[in-house]
TORGU-898694 format. One record per residue (C-alpha): residue in three letters; x, y, z. Coordinates in nm, 3 decimals. Example, Ala and Ser with C-alpha at 12.3 -4.5 7.8 and 13.67 -1.06 7.14 Angstrom:
% residues 2
REC rest      xx      yy      zz
REC  ALA   1.230  -0.450   0.780
REC  SER   1.367  -0.106   0.714
***
This chain:
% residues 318
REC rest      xx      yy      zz
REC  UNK  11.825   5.629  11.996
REC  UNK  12.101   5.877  12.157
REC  UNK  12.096   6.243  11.990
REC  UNK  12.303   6.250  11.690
REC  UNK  12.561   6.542  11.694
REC  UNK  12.585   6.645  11.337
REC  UNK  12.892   6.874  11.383
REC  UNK  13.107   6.581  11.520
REC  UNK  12.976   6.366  11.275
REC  UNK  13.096   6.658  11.040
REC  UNK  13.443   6.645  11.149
REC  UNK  13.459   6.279  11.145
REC  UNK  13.332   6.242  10.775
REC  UNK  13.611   6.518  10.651
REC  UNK  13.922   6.384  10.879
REC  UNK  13.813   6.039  10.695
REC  UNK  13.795   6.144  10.364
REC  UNK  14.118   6.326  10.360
REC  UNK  14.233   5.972  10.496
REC  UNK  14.110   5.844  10.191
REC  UNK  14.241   6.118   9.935
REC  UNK  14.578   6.005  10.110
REC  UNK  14.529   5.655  10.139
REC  UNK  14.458   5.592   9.805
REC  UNK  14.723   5.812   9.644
REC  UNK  14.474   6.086   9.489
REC  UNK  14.653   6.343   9.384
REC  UNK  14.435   6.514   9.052
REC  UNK  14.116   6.665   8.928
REC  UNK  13.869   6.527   8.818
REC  UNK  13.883   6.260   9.095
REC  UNK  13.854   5.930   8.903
REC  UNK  13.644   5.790   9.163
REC  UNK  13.483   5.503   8.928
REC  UNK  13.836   5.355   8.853
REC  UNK  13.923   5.376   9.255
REC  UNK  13.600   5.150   9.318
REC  UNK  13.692   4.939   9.029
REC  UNK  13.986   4.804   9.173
REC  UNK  13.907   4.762   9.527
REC  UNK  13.534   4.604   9.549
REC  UNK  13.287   4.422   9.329
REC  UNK  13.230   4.687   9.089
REC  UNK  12.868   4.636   8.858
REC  UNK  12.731   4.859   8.623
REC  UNK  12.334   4.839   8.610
REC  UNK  12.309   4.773   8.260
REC  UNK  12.585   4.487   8.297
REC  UNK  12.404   4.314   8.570
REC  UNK  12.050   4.385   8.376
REC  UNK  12.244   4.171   8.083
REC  UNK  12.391   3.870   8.333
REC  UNK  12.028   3.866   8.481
REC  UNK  11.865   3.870   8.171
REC  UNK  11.639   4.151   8.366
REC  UNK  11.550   4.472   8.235
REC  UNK  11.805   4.774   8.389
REC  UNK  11.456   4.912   8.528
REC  UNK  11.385   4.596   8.712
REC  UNK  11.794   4.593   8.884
REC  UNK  11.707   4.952   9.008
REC  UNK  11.370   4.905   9.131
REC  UNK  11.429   4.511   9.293
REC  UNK  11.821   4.503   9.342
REC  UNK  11.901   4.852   9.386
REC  UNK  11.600   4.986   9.547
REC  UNK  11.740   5.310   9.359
REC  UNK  11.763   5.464   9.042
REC  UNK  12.133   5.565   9.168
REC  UNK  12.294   5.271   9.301
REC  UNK  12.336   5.073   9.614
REC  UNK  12.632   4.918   9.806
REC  UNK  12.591   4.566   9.903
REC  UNK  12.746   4.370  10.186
REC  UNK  12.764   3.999  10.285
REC  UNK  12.786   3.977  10.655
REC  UNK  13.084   3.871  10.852
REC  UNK  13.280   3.914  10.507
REC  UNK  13.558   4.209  10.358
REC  UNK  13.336   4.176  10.041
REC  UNK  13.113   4.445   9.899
REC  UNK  12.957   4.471   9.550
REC  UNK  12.845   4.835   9.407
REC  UNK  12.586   4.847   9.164
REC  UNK  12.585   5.154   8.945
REC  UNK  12.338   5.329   8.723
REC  UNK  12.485   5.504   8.413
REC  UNK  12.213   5.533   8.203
REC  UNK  12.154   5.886   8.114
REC  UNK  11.897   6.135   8.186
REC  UNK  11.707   6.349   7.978
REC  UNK  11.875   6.619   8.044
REC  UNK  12.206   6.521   8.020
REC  UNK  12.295   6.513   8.387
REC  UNK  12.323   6.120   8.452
REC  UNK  12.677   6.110   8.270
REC  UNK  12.805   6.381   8.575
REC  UNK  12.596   6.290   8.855
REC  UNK  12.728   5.915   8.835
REC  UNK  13.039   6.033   9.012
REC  UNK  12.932   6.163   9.316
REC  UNK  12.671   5.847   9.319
REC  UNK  12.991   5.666   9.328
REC  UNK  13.164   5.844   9.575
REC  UNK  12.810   5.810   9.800
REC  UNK  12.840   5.511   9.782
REC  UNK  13.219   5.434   9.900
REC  UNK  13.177   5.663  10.150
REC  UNK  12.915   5.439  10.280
REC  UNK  13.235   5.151  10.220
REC  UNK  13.496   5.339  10.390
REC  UNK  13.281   5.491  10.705
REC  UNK  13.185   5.143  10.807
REC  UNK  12.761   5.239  10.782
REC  UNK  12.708   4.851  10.673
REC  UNK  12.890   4.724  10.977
REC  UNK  12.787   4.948  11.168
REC  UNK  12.421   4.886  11.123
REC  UNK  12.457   4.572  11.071
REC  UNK  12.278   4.572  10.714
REC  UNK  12.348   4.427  10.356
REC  UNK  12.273   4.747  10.234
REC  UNK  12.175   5.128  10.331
REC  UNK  11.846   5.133  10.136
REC  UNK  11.523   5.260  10.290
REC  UNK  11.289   5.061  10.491
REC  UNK  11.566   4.846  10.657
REC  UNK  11.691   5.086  10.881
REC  UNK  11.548   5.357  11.107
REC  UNK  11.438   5.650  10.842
REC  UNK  11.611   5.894  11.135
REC  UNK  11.934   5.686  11.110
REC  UNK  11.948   5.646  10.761
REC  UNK  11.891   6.009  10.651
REC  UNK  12.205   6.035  10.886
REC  UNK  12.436   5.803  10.696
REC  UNK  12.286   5.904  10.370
REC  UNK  12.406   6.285  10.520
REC  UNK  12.754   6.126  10.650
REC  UNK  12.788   5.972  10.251
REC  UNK  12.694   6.289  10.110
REC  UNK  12.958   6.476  10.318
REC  UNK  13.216   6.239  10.196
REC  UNK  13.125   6.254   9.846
REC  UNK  13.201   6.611   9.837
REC  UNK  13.514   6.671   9.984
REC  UNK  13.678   6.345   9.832
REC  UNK  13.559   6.469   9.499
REC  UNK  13.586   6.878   9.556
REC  UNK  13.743   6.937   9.866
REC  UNK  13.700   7.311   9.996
REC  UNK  14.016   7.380  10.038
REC  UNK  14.184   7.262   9.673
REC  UNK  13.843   7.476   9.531
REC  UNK  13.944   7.797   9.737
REC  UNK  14.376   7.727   9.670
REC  UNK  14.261   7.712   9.306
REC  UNK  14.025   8.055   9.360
REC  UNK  13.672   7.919   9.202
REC  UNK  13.465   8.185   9.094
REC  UNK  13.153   7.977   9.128
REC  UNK  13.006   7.668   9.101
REC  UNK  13.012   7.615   8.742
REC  UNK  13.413   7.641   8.797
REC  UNK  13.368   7.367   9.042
REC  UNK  13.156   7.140   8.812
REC  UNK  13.424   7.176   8.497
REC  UNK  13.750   7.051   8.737
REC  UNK  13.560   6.781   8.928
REC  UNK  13.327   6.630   8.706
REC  UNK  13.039   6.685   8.922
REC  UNK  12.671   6.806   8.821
REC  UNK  12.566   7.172   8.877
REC  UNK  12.346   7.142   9.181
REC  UNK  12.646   6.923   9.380
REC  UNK  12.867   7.168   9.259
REC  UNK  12.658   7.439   9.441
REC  UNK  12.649   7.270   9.732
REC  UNK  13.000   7.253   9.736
REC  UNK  13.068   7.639   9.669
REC  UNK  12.853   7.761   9.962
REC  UNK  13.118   7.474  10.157
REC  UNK  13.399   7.657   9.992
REC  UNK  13.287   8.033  10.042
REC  UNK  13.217   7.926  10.422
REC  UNK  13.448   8.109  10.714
REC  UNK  13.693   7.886  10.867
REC  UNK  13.894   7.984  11.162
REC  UNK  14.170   7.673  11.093
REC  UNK  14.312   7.460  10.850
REC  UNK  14.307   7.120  10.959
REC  UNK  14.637   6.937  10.933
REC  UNK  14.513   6.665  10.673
REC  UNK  14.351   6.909  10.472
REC  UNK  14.740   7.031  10.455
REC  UNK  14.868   6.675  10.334
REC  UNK  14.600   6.682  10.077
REC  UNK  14.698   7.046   9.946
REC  UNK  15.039   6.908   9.905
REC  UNK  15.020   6.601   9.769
REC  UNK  14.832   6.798   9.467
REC  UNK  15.135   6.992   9.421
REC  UNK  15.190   6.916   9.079
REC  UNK  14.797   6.987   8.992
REC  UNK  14.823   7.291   9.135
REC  UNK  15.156   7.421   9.037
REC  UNK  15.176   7.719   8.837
REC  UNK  15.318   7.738   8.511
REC  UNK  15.311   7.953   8.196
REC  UNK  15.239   7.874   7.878
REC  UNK  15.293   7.950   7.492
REC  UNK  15.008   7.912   7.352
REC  UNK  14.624   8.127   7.238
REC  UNK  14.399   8.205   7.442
REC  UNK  14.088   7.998   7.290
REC  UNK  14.363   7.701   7.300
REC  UNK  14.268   7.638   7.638
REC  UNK  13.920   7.521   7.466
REC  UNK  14.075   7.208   7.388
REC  UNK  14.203   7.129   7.703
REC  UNK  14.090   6.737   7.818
REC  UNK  13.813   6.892   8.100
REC  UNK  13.679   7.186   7.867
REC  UNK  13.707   7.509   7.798
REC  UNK  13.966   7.681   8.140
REC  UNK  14.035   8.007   7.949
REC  UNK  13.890   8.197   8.221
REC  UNK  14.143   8.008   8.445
REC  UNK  14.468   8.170   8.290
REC  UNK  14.597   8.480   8.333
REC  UNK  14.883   8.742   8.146
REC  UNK  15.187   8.786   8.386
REC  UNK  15.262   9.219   8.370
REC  UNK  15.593   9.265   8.142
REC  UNK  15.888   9.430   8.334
REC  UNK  15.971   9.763   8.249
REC  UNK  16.241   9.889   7.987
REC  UNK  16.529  10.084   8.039
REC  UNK  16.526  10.438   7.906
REC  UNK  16.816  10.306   7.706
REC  UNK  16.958   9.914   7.670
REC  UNK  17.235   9.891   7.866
REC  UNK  17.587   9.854   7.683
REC  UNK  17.738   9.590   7.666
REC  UNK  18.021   9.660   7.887
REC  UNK  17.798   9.705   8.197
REC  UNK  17.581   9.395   8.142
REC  UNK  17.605   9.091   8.424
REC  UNK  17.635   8.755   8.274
REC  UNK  17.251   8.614   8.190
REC  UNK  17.079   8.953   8.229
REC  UNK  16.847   9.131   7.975
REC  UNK  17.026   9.468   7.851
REC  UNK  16.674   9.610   7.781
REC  UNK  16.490   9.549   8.164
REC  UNK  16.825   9.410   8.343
REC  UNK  16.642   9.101   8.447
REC  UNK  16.859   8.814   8.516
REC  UNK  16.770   8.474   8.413
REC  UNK  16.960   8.114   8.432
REC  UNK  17.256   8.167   8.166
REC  UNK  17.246   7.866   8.031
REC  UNK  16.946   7.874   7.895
REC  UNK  17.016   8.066   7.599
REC  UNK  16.664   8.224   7.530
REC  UNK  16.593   8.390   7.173
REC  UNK  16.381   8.596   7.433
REC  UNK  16.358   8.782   7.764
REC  UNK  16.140   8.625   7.903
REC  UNK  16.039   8.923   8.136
REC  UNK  15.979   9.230   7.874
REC  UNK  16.006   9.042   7.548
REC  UNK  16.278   9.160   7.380
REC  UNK  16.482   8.980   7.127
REC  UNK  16.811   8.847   7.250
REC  UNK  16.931   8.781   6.953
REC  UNK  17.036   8.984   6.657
REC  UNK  16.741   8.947   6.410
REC  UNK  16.492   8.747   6.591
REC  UNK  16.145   8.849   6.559
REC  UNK  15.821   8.723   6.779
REC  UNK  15.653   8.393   6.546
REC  UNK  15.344   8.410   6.421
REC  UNK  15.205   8.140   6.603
REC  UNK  15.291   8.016   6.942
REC  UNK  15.506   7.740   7.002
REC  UNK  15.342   7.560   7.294
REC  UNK  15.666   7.603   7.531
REC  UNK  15.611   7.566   7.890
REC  UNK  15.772   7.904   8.041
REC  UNK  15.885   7.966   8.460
REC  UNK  15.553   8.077   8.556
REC  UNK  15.683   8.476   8.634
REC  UNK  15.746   8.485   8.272
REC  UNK  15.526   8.736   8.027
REC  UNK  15.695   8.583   7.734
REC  UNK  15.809   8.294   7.607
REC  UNK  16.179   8.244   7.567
REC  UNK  16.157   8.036   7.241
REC  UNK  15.915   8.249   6.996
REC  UNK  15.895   8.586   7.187
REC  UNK  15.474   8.540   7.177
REC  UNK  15.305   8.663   7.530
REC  UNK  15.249   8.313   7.750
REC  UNK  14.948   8.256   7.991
REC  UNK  14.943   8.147   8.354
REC  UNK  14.786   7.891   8.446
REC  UNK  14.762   7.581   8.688
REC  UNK  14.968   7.287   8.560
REC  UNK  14.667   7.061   8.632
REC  UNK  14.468   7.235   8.424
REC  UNK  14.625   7.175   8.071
REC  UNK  14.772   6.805   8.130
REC  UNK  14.613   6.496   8.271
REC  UNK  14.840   6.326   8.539
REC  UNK  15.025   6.090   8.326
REC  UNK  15.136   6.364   8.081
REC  UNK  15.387   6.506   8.378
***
């Protein structure tokens, strides 16, 4: 068997899996993987099969999986493939997260052409080389994590660590360490389709601010992204408002910051101040979305956090 270069293979695996991210219109966090497979090959949970088969879901791992994760199968001389999933959760929890990136293991496998390539039904041990198949199960891997956390969306969005990495992509803990030391790695370029993938999460990524408490962020559909929002520094006041007489049409008469005049704020958006006669800041905040330079919102006066867009609304909301 020729030498396998790992770095090309490297380079390969990521320029196809941005390919992917592109090809099949992903464009949020938490990558919905599962539903991707669903519609494009024989999708089969384990415990469905188990029921079909009238087998046990231990007997469809051990005999028709080979695995306690799943396996891809593929007819020969056929577009047809059939992935058989485990869901059935762990002890400790970690089944429910770690089903993803099993998932995305195994379309990589799909969409890097290892069945046709090998010419196999399935990349299971003992039917291959071991060498060769702890390189596509390495090839998978790679694909798995930058189709689910790519590096460069985790460093854009400025993860702290891997638990940060686990919340927005749905992935267990010890993936989600693997792909932080990927994301904290020095990079001399930015390869153009990691670009294309940046951009086409625009909307995730966009900043915006908004009206509402801190521990509201708690209740957000992915968990608790408090530690993902920020306060925007208020503009400073004039020693005195300015009169009326020297004011430009849409600015604040208490910082001078101009804003879109047709937009009537109760609020300067910028230092805070009422722009109205008797208006004071509500009790509660009001949920507003704000520009994301604002420090306060423009309907109740209340302080407004920054935050990524992606972060407080699943993709059909916007």
């Amino acid at each position: 068997m020729s030498s396998y270069d790992y770095r090309a293979a490297a380079d390969r695996v990521f320029h196809m899996a941005h390919r992917f991210l592109y090809e099949y219109k992903v464009k949020w966090l938490p990558v919905d993987i599962i539903g991707i497979a669903q519609s494009n090959w024989n999708f089969k949970w384990v415990h469905d099969l188990a029921w079909e088969t009238d087998k046990t879901p231990d007997y469809i791992c051990r005999h028709v999986c080979q695995s306690f994760d799943g396996v891809t199968q593929h007819k020969a001389g056929s577009d047809s493939y059939d992935i058989i999933l485990n869901d059935l959760e762990t002890a400790d929890g970690e089944r429910n997260k770690r089903v993803y990136w099993n998932c995305g293991h195994e379309v990589g496998h799909i969409y890097l052409g290892h069945l046709e390539s090998e010419g196999v039904p399935s990349i299971t041990k003992g039917k291959i080389d071991p060498v060769r198949y702890n390189q596509l199960e390495y090839e998978a891997d790679l694909f798995a994590g930058e189709v689910l956390a790519s590096k460069w969306l985790m460093r854009d969005i400025g993860v702290s660590d891997e638990s940060d990495i686990a919340l927005l992509c749905g992935i267990s803990d010890p993936a989600a360490l693997s792909r932080y030391r990927r994301v904290t790695a020095q990079y001399s370029f930015e390869p153009m389709n990691a670009v294309v993938t940046r951009q086409n999460f625009g909307e995730y990524l966009k900043e915006i601010t908004v009206c509402r408490k801190i521990d509201g962020f708690a209740e957000t559909d992915i968990g608790d992204v408090s530690r993902f929002a920020w306060l925007n520094k208020p503009r400073m006041l004039l020693p005195t408002p300015k009169p009326s007489f020297l004011r430009r049409p849409g600015n604040c008469p208490y910082c001078d910051s101009v804003f879109e005049a047709d937009d009537n704020p109760n609020f300067c958006i910028y230092c805070g101040k009422p722009l109205k006669k008797g208006l004071t800041p509500a009790a509660e905040p009001c949920g507003k979305i704000n520009p994301k330079e604002a420090a306060y919102c423009s309907e109740c006066g209340n302080r407004v956090y920054r935050i990524r867009q992606g972060f407080c609304f699943s993709e059909c909301e916007i």
